[in-house]
N, C-alpha and C positions, 0 to 999 in steps of 0.2 A: 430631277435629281433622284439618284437610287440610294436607298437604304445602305447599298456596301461603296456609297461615298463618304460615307458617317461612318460605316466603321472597319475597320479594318485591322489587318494583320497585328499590327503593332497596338490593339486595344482590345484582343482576346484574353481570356484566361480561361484553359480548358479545364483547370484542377483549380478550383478555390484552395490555398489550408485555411482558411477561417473556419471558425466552428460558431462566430454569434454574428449578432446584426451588427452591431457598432464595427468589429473587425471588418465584414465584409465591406463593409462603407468604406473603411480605411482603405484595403487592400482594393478596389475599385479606382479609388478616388487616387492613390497612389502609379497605379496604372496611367491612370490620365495625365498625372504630372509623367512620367517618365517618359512619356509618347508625346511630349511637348505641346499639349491640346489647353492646358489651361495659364493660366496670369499670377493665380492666388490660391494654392491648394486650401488655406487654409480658411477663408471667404467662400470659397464655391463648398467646403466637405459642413461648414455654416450653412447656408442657403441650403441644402438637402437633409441637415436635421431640422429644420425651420417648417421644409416642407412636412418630413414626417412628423413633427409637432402635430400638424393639420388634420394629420390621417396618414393612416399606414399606407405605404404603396405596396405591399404584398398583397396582388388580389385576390389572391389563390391558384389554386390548379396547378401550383408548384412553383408561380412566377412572381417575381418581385420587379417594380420598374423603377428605384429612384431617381425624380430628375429634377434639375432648378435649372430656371433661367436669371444668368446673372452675369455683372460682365467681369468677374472673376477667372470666365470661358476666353478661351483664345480663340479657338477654331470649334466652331458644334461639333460636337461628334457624340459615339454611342461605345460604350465600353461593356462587353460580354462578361459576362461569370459564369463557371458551370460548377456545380457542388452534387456528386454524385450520390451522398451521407445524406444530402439535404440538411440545410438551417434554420434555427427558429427564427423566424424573421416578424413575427407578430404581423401573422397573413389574414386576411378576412375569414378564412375558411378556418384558421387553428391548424393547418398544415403546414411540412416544412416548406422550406421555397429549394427549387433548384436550378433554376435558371434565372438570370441576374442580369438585368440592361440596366446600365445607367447613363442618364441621357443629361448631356450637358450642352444646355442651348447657353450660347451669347448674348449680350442685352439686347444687341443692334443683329440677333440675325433674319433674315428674310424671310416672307414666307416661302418661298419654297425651302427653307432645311426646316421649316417648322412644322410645315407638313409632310416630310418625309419622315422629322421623328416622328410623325401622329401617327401614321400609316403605321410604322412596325407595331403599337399597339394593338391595332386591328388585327396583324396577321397572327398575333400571339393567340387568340382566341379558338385558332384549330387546333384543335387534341393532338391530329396525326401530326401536325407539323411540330408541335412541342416533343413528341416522340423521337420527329428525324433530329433534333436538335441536340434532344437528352442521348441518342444513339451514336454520335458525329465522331470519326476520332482524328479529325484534325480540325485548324481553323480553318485552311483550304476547303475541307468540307459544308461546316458551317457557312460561310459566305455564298459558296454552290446554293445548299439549298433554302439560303435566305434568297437571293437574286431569282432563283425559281418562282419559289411561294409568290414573291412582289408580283411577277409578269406573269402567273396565274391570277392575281387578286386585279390586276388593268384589266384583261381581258374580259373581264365578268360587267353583262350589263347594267349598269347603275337604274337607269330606267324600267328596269323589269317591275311588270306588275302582278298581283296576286288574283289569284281569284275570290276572294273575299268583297265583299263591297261595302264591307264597314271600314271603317277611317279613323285609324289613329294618329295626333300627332306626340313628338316627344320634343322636350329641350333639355340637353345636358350641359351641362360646366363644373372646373373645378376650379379653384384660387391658383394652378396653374397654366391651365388651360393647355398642357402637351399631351397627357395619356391619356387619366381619366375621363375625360370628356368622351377622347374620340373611343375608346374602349367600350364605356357604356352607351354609347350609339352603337358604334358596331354587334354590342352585344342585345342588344332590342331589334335591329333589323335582320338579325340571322334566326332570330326566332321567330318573329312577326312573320319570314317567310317560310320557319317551317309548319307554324301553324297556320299559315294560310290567311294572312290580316296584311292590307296593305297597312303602312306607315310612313311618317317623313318625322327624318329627326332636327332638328336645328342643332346647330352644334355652337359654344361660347366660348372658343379656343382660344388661345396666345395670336392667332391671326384675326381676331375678331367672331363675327358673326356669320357662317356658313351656311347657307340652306336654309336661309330666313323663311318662316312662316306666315305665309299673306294674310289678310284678313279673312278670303273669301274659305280659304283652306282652313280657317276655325273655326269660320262660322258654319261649316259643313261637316265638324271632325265628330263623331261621338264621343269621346274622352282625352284628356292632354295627360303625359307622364311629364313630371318636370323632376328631375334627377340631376340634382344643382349644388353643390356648398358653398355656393357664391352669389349673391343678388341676382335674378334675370328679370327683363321685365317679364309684371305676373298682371295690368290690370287689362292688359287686351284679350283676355280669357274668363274674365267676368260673366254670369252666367252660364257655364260650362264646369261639367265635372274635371276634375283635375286632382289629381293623386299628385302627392309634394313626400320625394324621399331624396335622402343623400347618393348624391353621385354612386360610391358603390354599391346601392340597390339595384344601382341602372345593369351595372358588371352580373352581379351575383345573382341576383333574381327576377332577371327578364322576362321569365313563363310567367311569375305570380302576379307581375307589373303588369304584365297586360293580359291576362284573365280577368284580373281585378278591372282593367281602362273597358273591356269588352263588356263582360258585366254591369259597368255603370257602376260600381261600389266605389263610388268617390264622393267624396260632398260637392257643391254645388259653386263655384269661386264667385266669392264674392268684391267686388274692384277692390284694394289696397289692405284687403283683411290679413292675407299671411306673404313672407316671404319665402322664395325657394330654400330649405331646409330648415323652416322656425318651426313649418306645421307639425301636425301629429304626429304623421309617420316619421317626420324626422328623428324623433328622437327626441327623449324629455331632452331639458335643459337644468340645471341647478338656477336657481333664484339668484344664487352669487354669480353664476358664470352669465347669465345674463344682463344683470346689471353692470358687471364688467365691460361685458360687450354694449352695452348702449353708452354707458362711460366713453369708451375709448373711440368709440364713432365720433361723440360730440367733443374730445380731447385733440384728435387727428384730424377733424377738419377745421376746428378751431387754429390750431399749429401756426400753420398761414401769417395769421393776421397779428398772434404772439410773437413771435420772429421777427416779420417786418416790423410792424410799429414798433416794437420794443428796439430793434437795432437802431430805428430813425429818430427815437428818443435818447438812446444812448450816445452816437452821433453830436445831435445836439449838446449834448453836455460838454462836448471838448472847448464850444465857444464860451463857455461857464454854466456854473447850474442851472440857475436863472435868467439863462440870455435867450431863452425862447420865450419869457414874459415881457409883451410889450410895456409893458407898467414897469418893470424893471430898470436901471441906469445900465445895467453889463449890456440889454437887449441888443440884437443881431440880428438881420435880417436871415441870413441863412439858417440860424440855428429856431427861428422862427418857423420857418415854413418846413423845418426836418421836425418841431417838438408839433403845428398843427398838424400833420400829413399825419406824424404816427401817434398822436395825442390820444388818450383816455377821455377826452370831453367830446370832440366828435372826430376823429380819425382811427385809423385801424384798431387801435387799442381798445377803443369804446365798444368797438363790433363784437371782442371774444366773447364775453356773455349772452350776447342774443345766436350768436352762431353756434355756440355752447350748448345752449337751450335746443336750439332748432332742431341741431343734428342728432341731438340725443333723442327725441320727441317724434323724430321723423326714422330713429333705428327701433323704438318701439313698435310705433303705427303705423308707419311706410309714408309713404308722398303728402296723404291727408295730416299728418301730424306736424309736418313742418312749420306752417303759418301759424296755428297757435304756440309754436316752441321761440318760434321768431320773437314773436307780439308778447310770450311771457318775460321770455329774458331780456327785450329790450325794457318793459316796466321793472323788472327786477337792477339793470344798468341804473334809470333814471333816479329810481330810489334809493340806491347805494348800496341796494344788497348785497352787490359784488360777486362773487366767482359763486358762493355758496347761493345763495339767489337762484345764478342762473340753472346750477344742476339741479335745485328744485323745481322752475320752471319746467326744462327741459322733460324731469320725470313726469309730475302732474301735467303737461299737455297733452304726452304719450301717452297715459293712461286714462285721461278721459276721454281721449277722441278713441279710444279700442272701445271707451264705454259708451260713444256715439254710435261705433259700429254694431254693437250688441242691441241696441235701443231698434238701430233704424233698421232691424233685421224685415221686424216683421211690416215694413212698410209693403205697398204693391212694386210688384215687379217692375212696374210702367214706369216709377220712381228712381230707378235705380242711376238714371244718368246725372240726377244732378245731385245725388249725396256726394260727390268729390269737388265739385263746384259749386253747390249752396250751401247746404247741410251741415257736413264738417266743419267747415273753414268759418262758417257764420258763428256756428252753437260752439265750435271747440275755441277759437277766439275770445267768443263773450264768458264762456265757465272759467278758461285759465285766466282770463285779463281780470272776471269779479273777483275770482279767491287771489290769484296777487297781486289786487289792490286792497282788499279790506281783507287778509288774511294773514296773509304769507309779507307781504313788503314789511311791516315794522318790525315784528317779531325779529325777522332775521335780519333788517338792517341794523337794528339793537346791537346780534351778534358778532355781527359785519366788523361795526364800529367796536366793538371791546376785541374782537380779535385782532384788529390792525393797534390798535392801542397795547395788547400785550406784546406784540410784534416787535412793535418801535421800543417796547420799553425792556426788553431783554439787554440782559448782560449779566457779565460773570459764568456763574456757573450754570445758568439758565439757558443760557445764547450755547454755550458749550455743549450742553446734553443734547441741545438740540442739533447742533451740527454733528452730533457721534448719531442723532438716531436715525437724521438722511440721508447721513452720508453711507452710513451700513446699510439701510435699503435698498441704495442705488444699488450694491455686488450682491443683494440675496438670490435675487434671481435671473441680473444681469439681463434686462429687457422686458420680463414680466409682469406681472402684475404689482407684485411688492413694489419694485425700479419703476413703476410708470404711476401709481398712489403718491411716489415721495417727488417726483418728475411735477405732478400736480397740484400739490401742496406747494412747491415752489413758485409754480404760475401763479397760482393763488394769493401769494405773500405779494410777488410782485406786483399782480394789477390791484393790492391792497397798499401798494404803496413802502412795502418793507422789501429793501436790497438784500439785505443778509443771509438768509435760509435757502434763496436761490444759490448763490456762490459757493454753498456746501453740496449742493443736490450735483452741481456740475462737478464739482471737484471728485466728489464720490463716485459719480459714475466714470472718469478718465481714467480713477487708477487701476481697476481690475485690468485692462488690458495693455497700461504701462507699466504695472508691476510686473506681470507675464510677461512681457518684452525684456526687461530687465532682468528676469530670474531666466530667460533662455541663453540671454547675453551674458552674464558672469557664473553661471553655474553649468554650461554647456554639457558635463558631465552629465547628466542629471535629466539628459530628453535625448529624444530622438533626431537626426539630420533633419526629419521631415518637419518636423515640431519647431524645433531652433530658425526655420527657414520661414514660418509660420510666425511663429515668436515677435521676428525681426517687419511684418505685415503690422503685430499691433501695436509698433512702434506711431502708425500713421492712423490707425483706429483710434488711440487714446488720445491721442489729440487733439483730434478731431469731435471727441466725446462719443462714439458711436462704443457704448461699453458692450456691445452684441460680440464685438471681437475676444472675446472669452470665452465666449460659449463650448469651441471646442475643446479646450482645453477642460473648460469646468465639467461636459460630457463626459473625458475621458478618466478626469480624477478628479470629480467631484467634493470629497471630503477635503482634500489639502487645499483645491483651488478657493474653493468658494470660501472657507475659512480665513484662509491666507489675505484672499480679497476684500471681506468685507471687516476685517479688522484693522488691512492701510487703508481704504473709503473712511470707516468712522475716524479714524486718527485724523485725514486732509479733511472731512469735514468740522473738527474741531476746532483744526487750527485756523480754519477761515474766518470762524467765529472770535477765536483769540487774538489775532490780526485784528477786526473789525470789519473784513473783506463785504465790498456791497458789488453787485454784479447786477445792471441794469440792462442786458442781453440774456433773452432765454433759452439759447443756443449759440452752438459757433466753435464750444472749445479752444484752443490756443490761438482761434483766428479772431476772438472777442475780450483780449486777455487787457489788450488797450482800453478796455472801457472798466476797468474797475477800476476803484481807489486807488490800491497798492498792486501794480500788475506785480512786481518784484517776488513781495508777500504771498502773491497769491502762486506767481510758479514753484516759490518756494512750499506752499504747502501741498498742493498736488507733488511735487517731487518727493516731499518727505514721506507724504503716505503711498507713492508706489515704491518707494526703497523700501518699508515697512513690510509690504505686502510679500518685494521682490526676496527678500531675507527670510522669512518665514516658509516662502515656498521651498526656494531655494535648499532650506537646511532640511526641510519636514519631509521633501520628496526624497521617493528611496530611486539610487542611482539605473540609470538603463543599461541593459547589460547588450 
């Protein structure tokens, strides 16, 4: 498949008038709807601020590449910009950009359109060729000398080697594995061959794993670059120098990557010590943005076992509250085998704490931290420490096995094969399992038990502040960190056994993008066709509970949206509270609506606070002309 399969006549733009980066997106992303390539303008132009969240895709040199893979795409394809002014597009370089691909893969598309979009990254890397591009004055043009470039870049032998006989290898990836990836490979092997260094890159694309790297090929490399923003395995390079920077280090500075792999100025890898982009080069981290992140590792793989078991418990209750208790006179055989399957004493439900622990312990310390995050959070379950339990688990496994690894540095080399197999796992086991037995377990089941006890015993105006202050969470940042703390807290109440503060967390986060849906739908004046059409999309987002469906909106007028939002959120979280609304489902939105109390109450209060939201927007925004 060629490059001008993807894109075509009907997805140039030879003149941007955008003058910023959000506009360009728009006018890009509008392109693509009008040439009938996408499902959901307003989901897919989400997925490409999501990506930019990640990292900029201006890599420089004048070029910007935004792309998501999502299946908001109808057809893949690749939409041109050309901006002759150039725009600030927040490029790695601090220069403008003036050429503009935006590549819109499908959920389900194949590899070959995956690797056609990869390929145009590569060819972007020639100067002269970004010349003929910035020079073209037609699109007829542009597609000429894209189809050239391609059957220039076949032609060239993949197998060429150097004259060098030193041996580098590389691995790149990025969280979306289309551009960056293959860019910063392409940009290390066009260097590697003008200085004269053989090399082989592995690539960790949207197609997998490309041009894997054998054993025999590291155990013979002198130095590895690993230029990654996304996990790669890192402990089959143990004993080996290895330089850890982010993916566009790989883009931007290929010479100093591998000066530095040539010279040996890397430290020494040691099995499961750093991940691709935690290490040095990567880039400090804030103590808040990592704890975050190890948070949300141990939150998102937990998710699973939340959802199911809680749905299978919720389930259960239709046969009555207590008809999953054998001891009970309601008991049921079916709502039995739905309350053990998803039960808190040993089914699904029981697991979120230990997997809680695990996965947080194992985003700290890598592979080695797992078993003692496991073994802390399962004693923190047994003793009732409950959800807080096991993120203390989870943290002190992590940090003690980083403190194994700092210990067993100085052991012999000769040694080094069974610290991942004796070592760790023995010593990091027995540190977190003594301190959360005689430590950590009573203290915080104490807590445990007085927080579930405050829980249950809310009401009035106690239960109320509290539903205004998760349910405003959920719109502060609509997905973020704030929206995923309050998301938490909820879980938290739940497997503590309080219904109530979840019901607010969900309700809170549906309205931001059912208010939106409603304020496009009666105040039509007031947006754009594109937006109204967009609008009418987070009709089926809020319902759904996916409050992400905001985001463009809140992008593009962030002061009225987010205001607007998290004032109907706190109002539906109030009134959940005032209702008495209990919600024993930690997901599902309006398809979980059957499992509370008063489903009635509860549509009614989600309604009430997106009319809140939808009224405020509605009157606050100034009309579109």
């Amino acid at each position: 498949m060629k490059i001008t399969d993807l894109l075509q006549y009907d997805t140039i733009i030879l003149e941007l008038s955008s003058e910023s980066k959000d506009s360009v997106i728009d006018e890009l992303v509008a392109k693509l709807e009008g040439a009938g390539r996408l499902h959901d303008p307003i989901s897919y132009k989400a997925a490409i601020l999501h990506r930019e969240r990640q990292s900029t895709t201006g890599i420089g040199e004048g070029i910007a590449i935004p792309h998501a893979k999502t299946a908001a795409v109808k057809k893949p394809s690749i939409c041109f910009g050309r901006s002759s002014r150039g725009v600030e597009y927040e490029s790695l370089d601090g220069q403008p950009s003036h050429l503009f691909f935006m590549i819109a893969a499908s959920e389900g598309a194949d590899n070959d359109h995956l690797e056609t979009l990869s390929r145009l990254s590569s060819l972007l890397m020639d100067a002269e060729f970004r010349g003929q591009l910035l020079s073209a004055s037609t699109a007829g043009e542009i597609l000429e000398l894209i189809d050239k470039k391609e059957q220039e870049s076949e032609s060239q032998n993949e197998s060429e080697k150097f004259a060098s006989s030193r041996m580098l290898l590389a691995v790149t990836a990025c969280p979306t594995g289309i551009a960056h990836t293959y860019m910063a490979a392409d940009a290390l092997k066009a260097k590697a061959k003008e200085l004269g260094v053989n090399i082989k890159v592995e690539t960790n694309g949207s197609t997998g794993i490309k041009n894997k790297l054998t054993n025999e090929e590291i155990r013979a490399a002198d130095a590895i670059i690993v230029a990654a923003d996304k996990q790669v395995e890192m402990d089959r390079f143990a004993g080996k120098p290895v330089i850890i920077v982010p993916v566009a280090q790989g883009i931007r500075k290929p010479q100093e990557l591998i000066q530095r792999a040539m010279k040996q100025e890397a430290p020494i890898y040691k099995a499961g010590k750093n991940t691709a982009g935690s290490g040095e080069d990567a880039g400090s981290t804030s103590k808040l943005g990592g704890f975050y992140k190890h948070l949300m590792n141990g939150v998102s793989n937990m998710l699973p076992f939340v959802v199911g078991g809680g749905i299978l418990i919720a389930l259960s209750f239709f046969f009555g509250i207590h008809a999953s208790d054998p001891k009970d006179p309601s008991y049921n055989p079916i709502a039995g085998a739905l309350g053990y399957i998803g039960g808190g004493d040993h089914g699904a439900f029981f697991f979120l704490v230990p997997i809680l622990a695990g996965f947080i312990a194992s985003s700290i310390a890598d592979r080695p931290g797992f078993a003692p995050g496991i073994v802390g959070g399962y004693l923190a379950a047994q003793a009732h420490a409950g959800f807080l339990g096991g993120l203390i688990a989870g943290f002190l496994a992590g940090y003690v096995v980083l403190g194994l690894k700092k210990l067993f540095d100085k052991l012999p080399q000769q040694l080094e094969g069974i610290k991942p197999v004796l070592l760790y796992p023995v010593f990091g086991i027995l540190i977190t399992g003594l301190i959360m037995l005689y430590v950590i377990n009573d203290p915080v089941t104490a807590i445990n038990t007085g927080l579930t006890s405050w829980l249950q015993g809310l009401s009035g105006a106690n239960a109320i502040l509290l539903g205004i202050i998760l349910g405003g969470m959920m719109a502060v940042d609509m997905g973020g960190p704030i929206n995923k703390a309050a998301f938490t807290f909820g879980i938290a109440a739940i497997q503590a056994g309080s219904l109530g503060p979840h019901a607010a967390v969900m309700a809170g986060g549906m309205v931001p993008p059912l208010g939106i849906a409603l304020a496009t739908t009666f105040f039509k004046h007031k947006f754009t066709e594109t937006e109204r059409k967009s609008g009418f999309t987070n009709y089926f987002m809020g319902i759904s509970f996916i409050t992400e469906g905001a985001i463009p909106f809140a992008a593009a007028d962030p002061l009225r949206v987010i205001i607007s939002s998290v004032i109907g959120s706190a109002f539906a979280g109030a009134l959940t509270m005032v209702f008495g609304i209990t919600l024993p489902a930690p997901h599902g939105g309006i398809f979980v609506i059957g499992l509370v109390n008063h489903p009635l109450l509860y549509a009614a209060a989600i309604l009430a606070g997106s009319i809140v939201t939808a009224l405020i927007l509605g009157v606050w925004k100034k009309q579109k002309i």
